[in-house]
N, C-alpha and C positions, 0 to 999 in steps of 0.2 A: 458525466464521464468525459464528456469532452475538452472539459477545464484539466481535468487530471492528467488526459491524453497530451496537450498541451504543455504541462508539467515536465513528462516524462521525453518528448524531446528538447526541452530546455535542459533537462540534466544530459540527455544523450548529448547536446552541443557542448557541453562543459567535460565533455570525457566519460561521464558515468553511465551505469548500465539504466536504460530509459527506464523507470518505474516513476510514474508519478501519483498524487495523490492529494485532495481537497476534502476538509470539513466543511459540513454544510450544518449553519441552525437557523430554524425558524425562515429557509429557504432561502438564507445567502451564505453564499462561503464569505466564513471566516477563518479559513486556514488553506494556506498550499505550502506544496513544497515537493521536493525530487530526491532523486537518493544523491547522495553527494559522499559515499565510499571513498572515491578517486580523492577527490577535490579536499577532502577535509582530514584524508588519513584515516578514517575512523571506519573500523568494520560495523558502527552501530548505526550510522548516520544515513539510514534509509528512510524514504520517502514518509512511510507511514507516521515514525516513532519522530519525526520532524514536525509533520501537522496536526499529533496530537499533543507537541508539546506546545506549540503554537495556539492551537483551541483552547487549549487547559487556559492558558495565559490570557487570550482575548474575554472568554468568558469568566474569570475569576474562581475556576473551581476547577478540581481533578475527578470529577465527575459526570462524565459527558454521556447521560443516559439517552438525552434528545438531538446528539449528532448524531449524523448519518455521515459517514467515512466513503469517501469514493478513491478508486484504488485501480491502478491497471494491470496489474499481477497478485492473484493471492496470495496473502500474506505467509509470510516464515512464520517458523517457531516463536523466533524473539517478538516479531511486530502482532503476533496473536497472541503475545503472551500480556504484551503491553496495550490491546484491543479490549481485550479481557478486565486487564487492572484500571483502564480508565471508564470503565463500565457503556464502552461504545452502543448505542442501540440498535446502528443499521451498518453493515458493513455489505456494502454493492464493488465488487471485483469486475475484474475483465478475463482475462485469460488464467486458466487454469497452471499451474506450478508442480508439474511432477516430479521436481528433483526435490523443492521445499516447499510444497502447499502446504500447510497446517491446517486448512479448513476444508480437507477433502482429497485433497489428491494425494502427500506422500503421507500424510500421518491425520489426525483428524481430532484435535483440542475441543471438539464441543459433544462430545461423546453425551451423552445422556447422563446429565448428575451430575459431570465431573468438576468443574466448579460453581460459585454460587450465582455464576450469570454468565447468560447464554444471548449473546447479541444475534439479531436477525440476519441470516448471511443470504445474497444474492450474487453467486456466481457467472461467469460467463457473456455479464453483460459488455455491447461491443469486441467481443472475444478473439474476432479475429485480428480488428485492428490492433489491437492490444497486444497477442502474441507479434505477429506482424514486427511490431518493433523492439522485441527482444531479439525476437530469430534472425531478423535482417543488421542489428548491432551484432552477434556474435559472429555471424557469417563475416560481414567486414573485418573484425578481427581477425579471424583466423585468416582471410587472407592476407591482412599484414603481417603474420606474424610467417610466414611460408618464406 
């Protein structure tokens, strides 16, 4: 988590809202990456659906049963959608996401049965430092923006 943490203020220094995020296989990351929203124009170009494109690519397959996904915010709808479709095996969070959690907090994509695969989810790890750096980015905004 601490590689991801690292991640997420590399994006904060670039503008973007801190969320970062590392693939890990066979106990080395081979993927990072941050949200990059601001920087790239694209409302798609979050942290997650960055290092999963990245893993797919390093390991030669769109099937990443044996990664483990480290993440400082849990995942939206979109980045659980695409969690899902790359058959993710372990997904470890940090801070919990009440406005867009998808694995728990505002809505909950792993509902029992509901698709054909059901990744291992471990919420809340490092949780504070993790919130900690969204709550503390939005605060600075809204002071600039006063």
């Amino acid at each position: 988590m601490a590689e991801a943490i690292k991640e997420a203020q590399y994006g904060e220094d670039r503008g973007d809202v801190p969320v970062g995020a590392v693939a890990v296989y066979n106990g080395e990351i081979i993927a990072r990456g941050h949200n990059r929203k601001e920087a790239d124009h694209d409302p798609t170009a979050h942290a997650e659906i960055d290092v999963i494109r990245k893993a797919a690519r390093e390991l030669g397959k769109w099937r990443l049963n044996d990664v483990t996904l480290y993440v400082t915010m849990e995942p939206c709808p979109m980045c659980a959608g695409a969690i899902l479709q790359a058959r993710i095996g372990t997904v470890v969070f940090g801070a919990w996401d009440v406005k867009w959690g998808a694995f728990g907090s505002k809505t909950d994509l792993l509902k029992e049965g509901a698709f054909n695969h059901t990744p291992k989810i471990l919420g809340g790890i490092c949780e504070k430092e993790c919130a900690e750096l969204t709550e503390n980015f939005f605060r600075r905004r809204r002071k600039e923006t006063l």
